[in-house]
N, C-alpha and C positions, 0 to 999 in steps of 0.2 A: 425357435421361439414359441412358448407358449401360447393360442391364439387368446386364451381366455385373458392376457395382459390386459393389464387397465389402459385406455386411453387419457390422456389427458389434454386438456385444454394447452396448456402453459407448462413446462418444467423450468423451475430457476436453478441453476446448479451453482452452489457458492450461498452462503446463509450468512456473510458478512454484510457488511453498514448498505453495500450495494446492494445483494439480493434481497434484502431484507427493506430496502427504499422501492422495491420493486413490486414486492408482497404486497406490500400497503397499497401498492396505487393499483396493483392489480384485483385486489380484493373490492378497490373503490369501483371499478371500473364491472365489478359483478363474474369477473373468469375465473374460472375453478382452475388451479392451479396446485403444484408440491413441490416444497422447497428442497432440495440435495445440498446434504454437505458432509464432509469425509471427517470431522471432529466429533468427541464424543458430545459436546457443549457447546452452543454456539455461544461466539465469543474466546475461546480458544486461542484463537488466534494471536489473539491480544495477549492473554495471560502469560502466553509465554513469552512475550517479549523479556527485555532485561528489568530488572527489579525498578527502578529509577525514572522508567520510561515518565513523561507528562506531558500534555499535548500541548505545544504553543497557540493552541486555537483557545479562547474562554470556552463555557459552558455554550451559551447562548449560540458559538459558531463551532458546537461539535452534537449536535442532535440530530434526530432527523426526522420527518414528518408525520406530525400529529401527538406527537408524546415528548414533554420536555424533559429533559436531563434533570436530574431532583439535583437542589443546591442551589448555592450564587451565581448568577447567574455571569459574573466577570471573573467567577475562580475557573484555573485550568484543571482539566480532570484528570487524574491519573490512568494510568493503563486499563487495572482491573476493575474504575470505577465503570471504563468505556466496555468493558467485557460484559459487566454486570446487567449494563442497559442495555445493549443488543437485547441481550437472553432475556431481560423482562420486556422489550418491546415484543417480541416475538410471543413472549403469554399472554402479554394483554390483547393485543389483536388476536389471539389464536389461529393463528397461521398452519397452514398442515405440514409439518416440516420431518422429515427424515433424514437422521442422523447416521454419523455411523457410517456413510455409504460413499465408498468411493468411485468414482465416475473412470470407467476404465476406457470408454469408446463413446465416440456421437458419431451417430452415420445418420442416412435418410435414404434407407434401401430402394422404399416407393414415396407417397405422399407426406407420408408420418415419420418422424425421426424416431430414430430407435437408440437409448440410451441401455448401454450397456455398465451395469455397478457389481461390487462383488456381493450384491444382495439380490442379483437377476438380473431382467431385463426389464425396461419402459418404455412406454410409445407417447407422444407428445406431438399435438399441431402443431407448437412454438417454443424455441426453447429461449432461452436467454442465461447466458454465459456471466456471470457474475464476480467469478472467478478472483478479478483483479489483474494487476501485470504484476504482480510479486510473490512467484510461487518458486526460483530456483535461487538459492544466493549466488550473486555475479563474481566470485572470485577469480583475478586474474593465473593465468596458463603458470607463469614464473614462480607461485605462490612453490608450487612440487620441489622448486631448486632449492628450498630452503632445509636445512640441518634440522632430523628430527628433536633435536632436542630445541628447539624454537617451539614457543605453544602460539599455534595457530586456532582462532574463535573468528566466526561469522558475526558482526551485532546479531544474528538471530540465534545463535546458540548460545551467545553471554549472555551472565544472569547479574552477577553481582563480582564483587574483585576476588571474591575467593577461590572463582574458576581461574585465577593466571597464576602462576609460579612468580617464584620472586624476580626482581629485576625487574626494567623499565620498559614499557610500552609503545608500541607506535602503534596509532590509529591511522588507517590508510583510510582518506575520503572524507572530503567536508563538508557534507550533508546533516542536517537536524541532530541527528542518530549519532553522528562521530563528534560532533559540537558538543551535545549531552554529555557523552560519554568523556570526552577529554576533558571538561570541566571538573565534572564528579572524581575522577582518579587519580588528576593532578593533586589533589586533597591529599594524598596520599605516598605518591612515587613519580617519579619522574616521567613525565609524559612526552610524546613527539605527533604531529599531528601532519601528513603528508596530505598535502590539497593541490589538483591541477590548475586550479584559480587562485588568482585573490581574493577569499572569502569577503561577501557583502553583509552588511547589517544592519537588522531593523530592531529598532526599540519596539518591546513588546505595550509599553503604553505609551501613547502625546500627551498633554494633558489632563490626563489622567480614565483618558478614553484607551480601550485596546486597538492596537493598530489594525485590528483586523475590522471594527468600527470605521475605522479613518479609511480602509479599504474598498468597506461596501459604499460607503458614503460616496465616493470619487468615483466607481462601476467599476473598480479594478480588482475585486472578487471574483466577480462573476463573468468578467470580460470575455465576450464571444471569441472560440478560440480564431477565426480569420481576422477580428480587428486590428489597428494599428498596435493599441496599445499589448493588446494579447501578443502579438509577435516580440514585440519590444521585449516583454517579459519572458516568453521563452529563450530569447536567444543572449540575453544575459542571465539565465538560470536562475535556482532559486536561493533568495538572501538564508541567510541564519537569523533565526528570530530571536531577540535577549542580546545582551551586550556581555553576559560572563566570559564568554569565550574570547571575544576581543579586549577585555579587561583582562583577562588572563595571560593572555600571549604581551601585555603590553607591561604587564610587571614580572614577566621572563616565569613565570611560572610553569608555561607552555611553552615548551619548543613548534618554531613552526617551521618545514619544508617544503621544498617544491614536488610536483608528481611524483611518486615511484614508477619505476620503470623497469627495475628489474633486481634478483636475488640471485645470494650466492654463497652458499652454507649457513653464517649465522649475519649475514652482513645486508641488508637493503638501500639496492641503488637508486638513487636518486634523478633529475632530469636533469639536473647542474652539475653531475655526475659526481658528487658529495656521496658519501656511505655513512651509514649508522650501524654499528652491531644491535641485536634486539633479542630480548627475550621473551617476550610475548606480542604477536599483532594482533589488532585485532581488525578484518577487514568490515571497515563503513562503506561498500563500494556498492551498496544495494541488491538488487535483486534484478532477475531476469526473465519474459514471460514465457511459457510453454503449453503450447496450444497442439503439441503431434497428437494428443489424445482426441481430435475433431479430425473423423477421418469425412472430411469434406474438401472439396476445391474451394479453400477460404485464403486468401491471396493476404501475405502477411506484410506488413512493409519494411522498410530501412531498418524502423527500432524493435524490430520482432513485435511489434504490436498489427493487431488484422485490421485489413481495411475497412472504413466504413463511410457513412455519412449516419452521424449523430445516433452511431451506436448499430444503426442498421447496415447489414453486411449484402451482398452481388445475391446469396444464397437464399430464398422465398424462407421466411419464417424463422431465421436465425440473427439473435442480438445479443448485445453486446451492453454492458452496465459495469461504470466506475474505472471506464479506463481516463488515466491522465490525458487534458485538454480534448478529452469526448465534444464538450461542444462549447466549452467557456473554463475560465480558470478555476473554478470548485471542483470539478467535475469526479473527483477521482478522492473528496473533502467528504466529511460526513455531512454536513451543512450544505455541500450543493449537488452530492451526487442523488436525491431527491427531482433534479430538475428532469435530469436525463431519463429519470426512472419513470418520471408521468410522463413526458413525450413517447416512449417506448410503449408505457400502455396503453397511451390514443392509440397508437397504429396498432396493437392487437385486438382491440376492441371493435375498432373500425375495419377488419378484417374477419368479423365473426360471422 
């Protein structure tokens, strides 16, 4: 290691809505800090999502602190509108951010942790992990048993319908992402939509309010993740927001399934042990996190996500930002992962 390495106060690794909620509060709070992220653009992220993407959250509950999202403030914003604003939130606070740079190691040999990128090495009092829990797609083991001639797409590598070959679809996974997406293609071809639940659903407005108004109103946004109601909500998982997709499945436009559970050339088994042949899947079965790049004794738990309390980890000077139910239901939201980001830089601040 070079000794002349810069020190630094703070490294944030990840330039998403999280580390980017962090800057800001970290900049408020007077600690010199550098933002890390392995994209050429911050906001990247985003843009490659699929063409269609839009967020069921309005304007008003997809910003993040101190800078509002330009528009109405009850329209939902699409993908690249939300790519656009990161990357301007990030000029207008002038944030010191380093792109380009991928984070290949976190150690803490002595007092200082030593981030290791393929741009050199850096030293930092404090780091903070920004990362997200959605950095590998979760495709199931059985996915391999299937007939190359089947087209196989992650939602994160689909863009638009002109990635699948001809023949009909199945979306494995009934999550926002596979809800979207089996909407929009049913348009089209004939869709099949495998879900281990029975999909729930919320109307995106009450009278004429966004239900995510009707949310904060009731404290069920923001709801600490140990309260009652915060339990109740994890452990029946999260609704589908919009009514198309249950409007759709109810005029047989949508096939709908139970689990997949396993493949066999061209054919996808089902848990009622029903088969479909398929020519395109596409897996909505999310993402999964990986953290072997922190060579630290950071104790991960059940959902591969690291332990903490409220983002703070066992390890003196290492945190954690925008993991899901961090410490209330936004948490991992563009709208509330702002909360965990200030709590995070009291305790750097108060550690100076």
């Amino acid at each position: 290691m070079n000794p002349s390495t810069n020190l630094y106060e703070a490294i944030i690794i990840g330039s998403g809505q999280a580390g980017l909620a962090a800057a800001y509060y970290l900049k408020e709070e007077g600690i010199d800090f550098l933002l890390l992220d392995s994209e050429q653009r911050i906001g990247d992220s985003w843009r490659r999502r699929y063409d269609s993407l839009t967020l069921f959250t309005p304007k008003r509950y997809s910003q993040l602190p101190g800078l509002f999202l330009d528009g109405e403030a009850e329209q939902f914003p699409a993908k690249d509108e939300i790519a656009d604003y990161l990357e301007r939130y990030a000029e207008h606070f002038q944030f010191a951010v380093q792109l380009d740079t991928k984070v290949v190691s976190l150690s803490k040999p002595d007092k200082h942790f030593l981030i290791e990128t393929n741009k050199g090495m850096l030293l930092a009092k404090q780091v903070i992990v920004a990362t997200g829990p959605f950095q590998l797609p979760n495709i199931p083991a059985y996915a391999s048993q299937l007939d190359g001639s089947v087209l196989q797409l992650h939602t994160s590598q689909f863009h638009n319908s002109s990635d699948l070959q001809d023949g009909n679809v199945l979306i494995v996974g009934g999550g926002n992402s596979g809800a979207q997406l089996a909407v929009e293609l049913a348009k089209e071809r004939q869709v099949t939509l495998s879900v281990h639940r029975q999909p729930s659903f919320l109307p995106l407005h009450i009278w004429r309010k966004s239900i995510f108004w009707w949310l904060d109103k009731l404290g069920l946004l923001y709801a600490p993740t140990e309260s009652l109601p915060a339990r109740l909500l994890q452990k029946r998982g999260d609704p589908i927001f919009g009514l198309e997709l249950q409007d759709a499945i109810k005029q047989g436009q949508i096939s709908l399934k139970p689990g997949t559970v396993g493949s066999l050339k061209r054919e996808m088994v089902f848990a009622d042990q029903s088969r479909l042949e398929v020519s395109n899947v596409i897996w909505a079965t999310g993402f999964r996190a990986d953290y072997s790049w922190i060579k630290l004794p950071l104790s991960i738990g059940d959902k591969g996500l690291p332990d903490h309390t409220r983002g703070a980890t066992s390890i003196e000077g290492l945190y954690f930002v925008g993991l899901p139910w961090q410490s209330h239901r936004g948490s991992a939201l563009l709208a509330g992962v702002g909360r965990d980001a200030q709590w995070i830089s009291r305790i750097l601040s108060s550690r100076r």
